[in-house]
C-alpha positions as CSV (number, residue, x, y, z in Angstrom):
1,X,85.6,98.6,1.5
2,X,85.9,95.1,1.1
3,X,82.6,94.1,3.0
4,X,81.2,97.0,0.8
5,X,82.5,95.4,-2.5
6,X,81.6,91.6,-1.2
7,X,77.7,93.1,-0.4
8,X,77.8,94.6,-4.1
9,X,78.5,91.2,-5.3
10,X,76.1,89.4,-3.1
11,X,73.0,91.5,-4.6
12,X,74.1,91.4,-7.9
13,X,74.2,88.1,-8.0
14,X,70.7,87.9,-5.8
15,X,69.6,90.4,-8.9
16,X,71.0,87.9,-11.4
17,X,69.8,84.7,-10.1
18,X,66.0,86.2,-9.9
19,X,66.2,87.7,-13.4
20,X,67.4,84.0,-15.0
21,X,65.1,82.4,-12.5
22,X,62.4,84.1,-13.6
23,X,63.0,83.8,-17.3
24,X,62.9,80.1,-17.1
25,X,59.6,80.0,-15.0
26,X,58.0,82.6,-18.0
27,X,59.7,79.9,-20.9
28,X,58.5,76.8,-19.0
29,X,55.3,77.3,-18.1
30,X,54.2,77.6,-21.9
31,X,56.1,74.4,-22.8
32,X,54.2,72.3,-20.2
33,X,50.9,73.7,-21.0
34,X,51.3,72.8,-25.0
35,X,52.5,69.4,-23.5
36,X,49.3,69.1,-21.9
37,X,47.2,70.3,-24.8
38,X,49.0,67.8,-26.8
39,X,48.3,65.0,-24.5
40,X,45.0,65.6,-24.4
41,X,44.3,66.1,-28.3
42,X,46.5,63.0,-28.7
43,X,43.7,61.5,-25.9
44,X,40.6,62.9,-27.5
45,X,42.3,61.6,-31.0
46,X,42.3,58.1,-29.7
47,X,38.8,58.1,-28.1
48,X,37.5,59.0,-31.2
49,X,39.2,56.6,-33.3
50,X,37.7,54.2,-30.7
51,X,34.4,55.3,-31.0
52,X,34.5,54.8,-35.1
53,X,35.7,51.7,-34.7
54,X,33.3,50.5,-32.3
55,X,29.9,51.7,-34.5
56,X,31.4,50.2,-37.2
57,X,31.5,47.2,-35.6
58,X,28.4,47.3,-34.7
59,X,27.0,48.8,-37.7
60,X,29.0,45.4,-39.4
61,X,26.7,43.2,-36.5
62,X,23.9,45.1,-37.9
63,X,24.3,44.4,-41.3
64,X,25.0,40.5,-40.5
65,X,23.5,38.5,-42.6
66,X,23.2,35.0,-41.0
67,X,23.0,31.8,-43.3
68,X,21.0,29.6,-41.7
69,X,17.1,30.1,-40.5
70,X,15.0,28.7,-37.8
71,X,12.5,26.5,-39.4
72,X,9.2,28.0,-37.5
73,X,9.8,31.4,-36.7
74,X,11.5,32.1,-40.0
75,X,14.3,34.0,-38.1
76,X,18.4,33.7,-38.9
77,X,20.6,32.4,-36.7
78,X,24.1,31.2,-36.6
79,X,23.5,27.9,-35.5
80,X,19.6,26.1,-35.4
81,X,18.6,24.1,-32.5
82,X,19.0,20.2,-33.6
83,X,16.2,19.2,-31.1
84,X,12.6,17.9,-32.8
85,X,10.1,20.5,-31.9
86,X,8.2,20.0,-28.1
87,X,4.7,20.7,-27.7
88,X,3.5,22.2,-23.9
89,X,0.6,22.3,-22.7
90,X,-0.2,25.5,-20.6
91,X,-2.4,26.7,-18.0
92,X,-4.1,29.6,-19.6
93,X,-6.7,30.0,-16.4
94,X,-6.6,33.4,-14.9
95,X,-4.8,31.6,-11.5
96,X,-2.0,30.7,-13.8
97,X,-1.2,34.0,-15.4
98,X,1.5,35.2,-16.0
99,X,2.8,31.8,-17.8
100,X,6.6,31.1,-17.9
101,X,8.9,31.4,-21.8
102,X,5.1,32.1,-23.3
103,X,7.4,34.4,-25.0
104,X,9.6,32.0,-26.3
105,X,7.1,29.5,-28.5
106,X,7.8,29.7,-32.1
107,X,3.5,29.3,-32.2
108,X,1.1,29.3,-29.6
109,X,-2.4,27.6,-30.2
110,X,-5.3,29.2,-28.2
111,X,-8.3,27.0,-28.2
112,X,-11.3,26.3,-25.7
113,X,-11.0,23.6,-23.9
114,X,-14.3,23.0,-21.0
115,X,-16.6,25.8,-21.1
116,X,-15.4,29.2,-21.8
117,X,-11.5,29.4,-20.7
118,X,-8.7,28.6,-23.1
119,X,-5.5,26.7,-23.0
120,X,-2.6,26.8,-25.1
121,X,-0.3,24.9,-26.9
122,X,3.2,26.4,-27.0
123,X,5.3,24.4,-29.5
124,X,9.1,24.9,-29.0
125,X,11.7,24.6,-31.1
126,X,14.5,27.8,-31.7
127,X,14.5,28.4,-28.0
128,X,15.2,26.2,-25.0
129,X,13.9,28.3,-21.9
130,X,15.1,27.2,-18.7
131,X,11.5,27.0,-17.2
132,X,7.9,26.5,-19.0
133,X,4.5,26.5,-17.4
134,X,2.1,26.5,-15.8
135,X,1.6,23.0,-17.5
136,X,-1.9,21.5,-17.8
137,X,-3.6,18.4,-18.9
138,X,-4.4,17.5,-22.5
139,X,-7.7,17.2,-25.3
140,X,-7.6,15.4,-28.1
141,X,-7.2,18.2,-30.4
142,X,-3.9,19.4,-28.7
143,X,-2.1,16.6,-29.6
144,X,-3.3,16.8,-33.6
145,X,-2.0,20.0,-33.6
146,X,1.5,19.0,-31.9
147,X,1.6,16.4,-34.4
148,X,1.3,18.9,-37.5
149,X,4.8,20.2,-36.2
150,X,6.0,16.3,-35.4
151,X,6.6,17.1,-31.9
152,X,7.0,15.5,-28.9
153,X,4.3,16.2,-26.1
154,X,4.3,17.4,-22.6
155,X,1.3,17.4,-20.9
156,X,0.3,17.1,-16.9
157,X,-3.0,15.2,-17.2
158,X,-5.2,14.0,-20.1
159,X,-8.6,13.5,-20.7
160,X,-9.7,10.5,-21.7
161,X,-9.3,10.6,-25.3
162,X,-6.4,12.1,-24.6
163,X,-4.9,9.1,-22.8
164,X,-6.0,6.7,-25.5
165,X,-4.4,8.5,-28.6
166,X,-1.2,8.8,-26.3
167,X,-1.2,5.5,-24.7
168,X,-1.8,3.9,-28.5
169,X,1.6,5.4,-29.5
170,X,0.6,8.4,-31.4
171,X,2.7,10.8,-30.4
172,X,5.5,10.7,-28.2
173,X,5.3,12.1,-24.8
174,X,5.8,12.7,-21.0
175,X,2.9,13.3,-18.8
176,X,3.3,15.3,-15.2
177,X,0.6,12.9,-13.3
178,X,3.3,10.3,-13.7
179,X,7.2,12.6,-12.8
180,X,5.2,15.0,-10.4
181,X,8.0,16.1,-7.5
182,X,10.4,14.9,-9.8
183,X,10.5,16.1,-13.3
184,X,7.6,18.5,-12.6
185,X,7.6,20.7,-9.8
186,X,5.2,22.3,-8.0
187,X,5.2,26.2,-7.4
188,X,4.5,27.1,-3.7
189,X,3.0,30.1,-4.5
190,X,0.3,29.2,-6.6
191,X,-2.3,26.7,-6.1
192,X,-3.0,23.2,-7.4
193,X,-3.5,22.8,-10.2
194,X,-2.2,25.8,-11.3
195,X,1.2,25.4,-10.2
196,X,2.8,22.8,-12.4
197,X,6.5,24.1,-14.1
198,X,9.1,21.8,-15.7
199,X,13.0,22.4,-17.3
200,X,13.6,22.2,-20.2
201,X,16.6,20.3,-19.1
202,X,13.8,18.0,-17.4
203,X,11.4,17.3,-20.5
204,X,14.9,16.6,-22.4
205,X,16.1,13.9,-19.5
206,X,12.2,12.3,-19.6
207,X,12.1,11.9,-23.2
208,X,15.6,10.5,-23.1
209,X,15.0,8.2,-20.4
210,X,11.9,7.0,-22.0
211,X,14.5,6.0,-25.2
212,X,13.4,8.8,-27.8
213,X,15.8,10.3,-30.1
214,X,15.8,14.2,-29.5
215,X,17.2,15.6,-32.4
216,X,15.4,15.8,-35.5
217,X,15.3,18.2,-39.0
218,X,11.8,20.2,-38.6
219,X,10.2,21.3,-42.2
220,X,9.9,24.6,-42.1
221,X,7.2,27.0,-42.7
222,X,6.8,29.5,-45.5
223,X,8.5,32.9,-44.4
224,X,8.7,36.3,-46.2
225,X,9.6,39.6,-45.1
226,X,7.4,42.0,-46.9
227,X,4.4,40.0,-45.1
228,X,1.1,40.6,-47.0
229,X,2.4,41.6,-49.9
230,X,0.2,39.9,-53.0
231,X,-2.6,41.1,-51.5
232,X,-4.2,44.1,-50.4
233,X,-5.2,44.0,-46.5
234,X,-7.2,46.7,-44.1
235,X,-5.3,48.6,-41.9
236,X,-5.8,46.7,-38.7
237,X,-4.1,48.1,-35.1
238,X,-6.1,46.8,-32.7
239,X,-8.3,44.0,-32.7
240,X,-10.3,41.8,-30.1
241,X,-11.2,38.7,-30.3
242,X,-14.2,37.0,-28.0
243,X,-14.9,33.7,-26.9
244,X,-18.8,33.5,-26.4
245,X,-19.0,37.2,-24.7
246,X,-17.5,35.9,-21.8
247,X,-13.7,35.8,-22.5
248,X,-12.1,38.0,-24.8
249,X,-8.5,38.8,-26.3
250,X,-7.1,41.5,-27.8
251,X,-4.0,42.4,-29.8
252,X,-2.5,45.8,-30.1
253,X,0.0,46.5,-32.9
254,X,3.5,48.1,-31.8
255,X,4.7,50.1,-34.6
256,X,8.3,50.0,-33.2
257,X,8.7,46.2,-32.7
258,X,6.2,45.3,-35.8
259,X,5.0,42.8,-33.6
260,X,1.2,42.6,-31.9
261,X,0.7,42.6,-28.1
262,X,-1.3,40.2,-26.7
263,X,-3.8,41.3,-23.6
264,X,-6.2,38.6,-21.5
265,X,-9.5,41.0,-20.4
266,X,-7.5,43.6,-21.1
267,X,-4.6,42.7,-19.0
268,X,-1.3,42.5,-20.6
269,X,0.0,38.8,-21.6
270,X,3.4,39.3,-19.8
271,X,6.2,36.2,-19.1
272,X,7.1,35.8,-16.0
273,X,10.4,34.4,-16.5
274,X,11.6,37.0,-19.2
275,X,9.4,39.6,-18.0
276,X,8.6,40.8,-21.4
277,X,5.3,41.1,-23.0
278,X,3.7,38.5,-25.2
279,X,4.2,40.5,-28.8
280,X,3.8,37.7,-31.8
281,X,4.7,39.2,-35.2
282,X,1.9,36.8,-37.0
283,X,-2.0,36.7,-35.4
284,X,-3.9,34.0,-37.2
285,X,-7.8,33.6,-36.1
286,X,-9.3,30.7,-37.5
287,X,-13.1,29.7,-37.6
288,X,-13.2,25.8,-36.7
289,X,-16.6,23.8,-35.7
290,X,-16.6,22.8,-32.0
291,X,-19.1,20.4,-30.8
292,X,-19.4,19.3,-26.7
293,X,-19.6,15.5,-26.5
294,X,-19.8,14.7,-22.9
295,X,-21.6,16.4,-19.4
296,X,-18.1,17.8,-18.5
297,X,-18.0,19.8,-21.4
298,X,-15.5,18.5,-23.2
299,X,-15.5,19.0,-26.9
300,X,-14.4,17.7,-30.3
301,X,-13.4,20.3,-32.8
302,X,-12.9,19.7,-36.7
303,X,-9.6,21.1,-37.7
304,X,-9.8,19.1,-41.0
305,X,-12.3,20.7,-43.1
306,X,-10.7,24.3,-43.5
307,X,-12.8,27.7,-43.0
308,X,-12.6,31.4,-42.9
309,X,-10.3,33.3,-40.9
310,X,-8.4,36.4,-40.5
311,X,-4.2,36.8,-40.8
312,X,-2.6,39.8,-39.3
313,X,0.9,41.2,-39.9
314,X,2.4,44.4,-39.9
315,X,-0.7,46.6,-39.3
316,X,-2.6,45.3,-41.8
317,X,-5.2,42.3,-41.3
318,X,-6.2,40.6,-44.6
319,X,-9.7,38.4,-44.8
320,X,-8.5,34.6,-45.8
321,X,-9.2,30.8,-46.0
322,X,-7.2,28.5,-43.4
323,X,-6.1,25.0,-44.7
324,X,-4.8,21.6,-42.9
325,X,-1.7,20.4,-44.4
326,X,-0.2,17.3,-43.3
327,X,-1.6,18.9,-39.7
328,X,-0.6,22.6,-39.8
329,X,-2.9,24.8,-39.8
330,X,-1.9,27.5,-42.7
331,X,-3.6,30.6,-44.7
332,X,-4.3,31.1,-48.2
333,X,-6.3,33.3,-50.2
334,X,-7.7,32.0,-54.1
335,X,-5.8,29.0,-53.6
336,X,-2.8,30.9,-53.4
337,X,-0.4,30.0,-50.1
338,X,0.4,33.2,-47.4
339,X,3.6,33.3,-45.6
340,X,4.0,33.9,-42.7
341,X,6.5,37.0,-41.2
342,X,9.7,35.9,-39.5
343,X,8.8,35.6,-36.0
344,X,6.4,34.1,-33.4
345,X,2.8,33.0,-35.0
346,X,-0.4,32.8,-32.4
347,X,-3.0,31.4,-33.8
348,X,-6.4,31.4,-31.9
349,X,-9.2,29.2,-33.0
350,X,-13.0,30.5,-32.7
351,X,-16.2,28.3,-32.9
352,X,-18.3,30.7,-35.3
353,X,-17.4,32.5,-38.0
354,X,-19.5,35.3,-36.7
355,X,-16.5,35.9,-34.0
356,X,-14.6,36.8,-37.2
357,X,-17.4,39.0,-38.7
358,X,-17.3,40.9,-35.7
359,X,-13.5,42.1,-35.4
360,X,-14.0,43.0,-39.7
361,X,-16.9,45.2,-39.0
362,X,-15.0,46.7,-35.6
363,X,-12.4,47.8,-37.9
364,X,-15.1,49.8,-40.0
365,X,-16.8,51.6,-37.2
């Protein structure tokens, strides 16, 4: 009887135990589930608060209006560069392509130097790229144009003429054929004379050895946003512009980046140290007389007298008349002064004005 009774007990409270047991399983498992949920909403809460707060901080970068401007690219910044503008020289032969911070000039000159190849003059001022070439020797010419911007002038070689304007104190400058191996390197995998790269930590330790002051306020350039606005231009997205029908260049507008990409022959102007292509926001083509004055070729051109020329921006091209003032080469149109669109300027200069003619009456066919 009393195992019977003592059995009795034993499953009741078996029967008991499961009931309660089970009850708290069925209340608990709810409970931990809304726990969860409310983690997670309390999660999903935060990321999103997150999220706002980082597009509105970039929307606020966005919207940043910066006070001060660089003086030749008509861009804001926080802080301009205090250094006086520098003036390189560059290889433009197809051996020396792609050049190195092409991208980074605030204005490239392109002008013929010996028979029917071009060479540039990158003048830099907003930027200081670590390394700049292929550098090449200097004409006459080049170094007017530097000193229309006040700069100093690197160059690896000179021409005669070249040698006496520099050597006469004109400009202030470090030539290559003097720091070669030292402040100018030599590239191993491209040939002489192709080959010749320098710092910009380099050009700033051989102007300061040579006792030049290095910083210097630049005069800026005319900049407005609208671009051609007072007048009415041509719609103009792709243009070429030839060198005696043996060289050509050609630009092709990018919509996107409201910038023009430069092509040599056809082949995209790329940099090889940003590896980025060569997209200036202003292309100014100028009309300038050339004349050869010696049996290597070498010319003289006349960037005093002013001339036709053709100023693209946006899109749109617009017919106009380049001046010299105080040595920068500049449009107008009926005496009235263009500005130039904040960003890089290329400026290529043509013999004829026919060159000019022609890329007009492209735009028509």
């Amino acid at each position: 009887m009393n195992k019977w009774i003592l059995t009795s007990y034993s499953l009741c409270f078996l029967l008991l135990s499961a009931c309660f047991g089970g009850d708290e399983e069925v209340k608990t498992q709810p409970d931990e589930q809304s726990q969860v949920e409310e983690t997670d909403a309390k999660q999903e809460e935060r990321e999103n608060i997150r999220q706002e707060e980082l597009e509105t901080s970039n929307e606020d970068d966005d919207e940043q209006v910066y006070e001060e401007m660089h003086p030749l690219t008509g861009e804001r910044t926080k802080e301009v560069s205090p250094y006086r503008p520098i003036a390189v020289m560059l290889n433009n032969h197809p051996a020396a392509r792609p050049q190195s911070s092409l991208s980074k000039a605030d204005i490239v000159y392109e002008v013929l130097t010996e028979g029917d190849v071009t060479r540039l003059l990158a003048i830099y001022q907003s930027e200081q790229p670590e390394k700049i070439g292929p550098v090449r020797s200097a004409r006459g010419y080049f170094i007017d144009l530097a000193q229309g911007y006040d700069s100093f002038f690197v160059t690896h070689g000179w021409s005669p003429e070249a040698e006496q304007i520099l050597q006469n104190g004109t400009a202030p400058f470090l030539n290559g054929l003097f720091h070669d191996g030292t402040l100018f390197q030599r590239s191993r995998d491209r040939q002489p004379p192709h080959n010749s790269y320098i710092t910009f930590d380099n050009i700033l330790k051989g102007l300061g050895n040579k006792g030049y002051e290095l910083e210097k306020e630049v005069e800026p350039n005319t900049f407005e946003e609208k671009g051609i606005s007072s007048f009415e231009g041509q719609e103009a997205k792709e243009i070429e512009v030839w060198y005696r029908d043996k060289y050509s260049v050609q630009f092709e507008y990018n919509e996107r980046e409201e910038a023009y990409e430069r092509s040599s022959d056809h082949e995209p102007t790329l940099d090889e140290k940003e590896s980025a292509r060569v997209s200036p926001e202003n292309v100014l083509i100028i009309e300038a007389p050339h004349q050869v004055v010696d049996d290597k070729g070498r010319r003289q051109i006349n960037f005093e007298a002013g001339g036709k020329g053709l100023l693209l921006q946006k899109g749109e091209l617009l017919q106009i008349k380049w001046k010299n003032e105080d040595g920068r080469i500049l449009p107008e149109k009926e005496g009235e002064d263009i500005a130039f669109v904040p960003g890089q300027t290329w400026i290529n200069v043509v013999p004829t004005a026919s060159a000019l003619d022609d890329i007009v009456n492209d735009l028509h066919d």
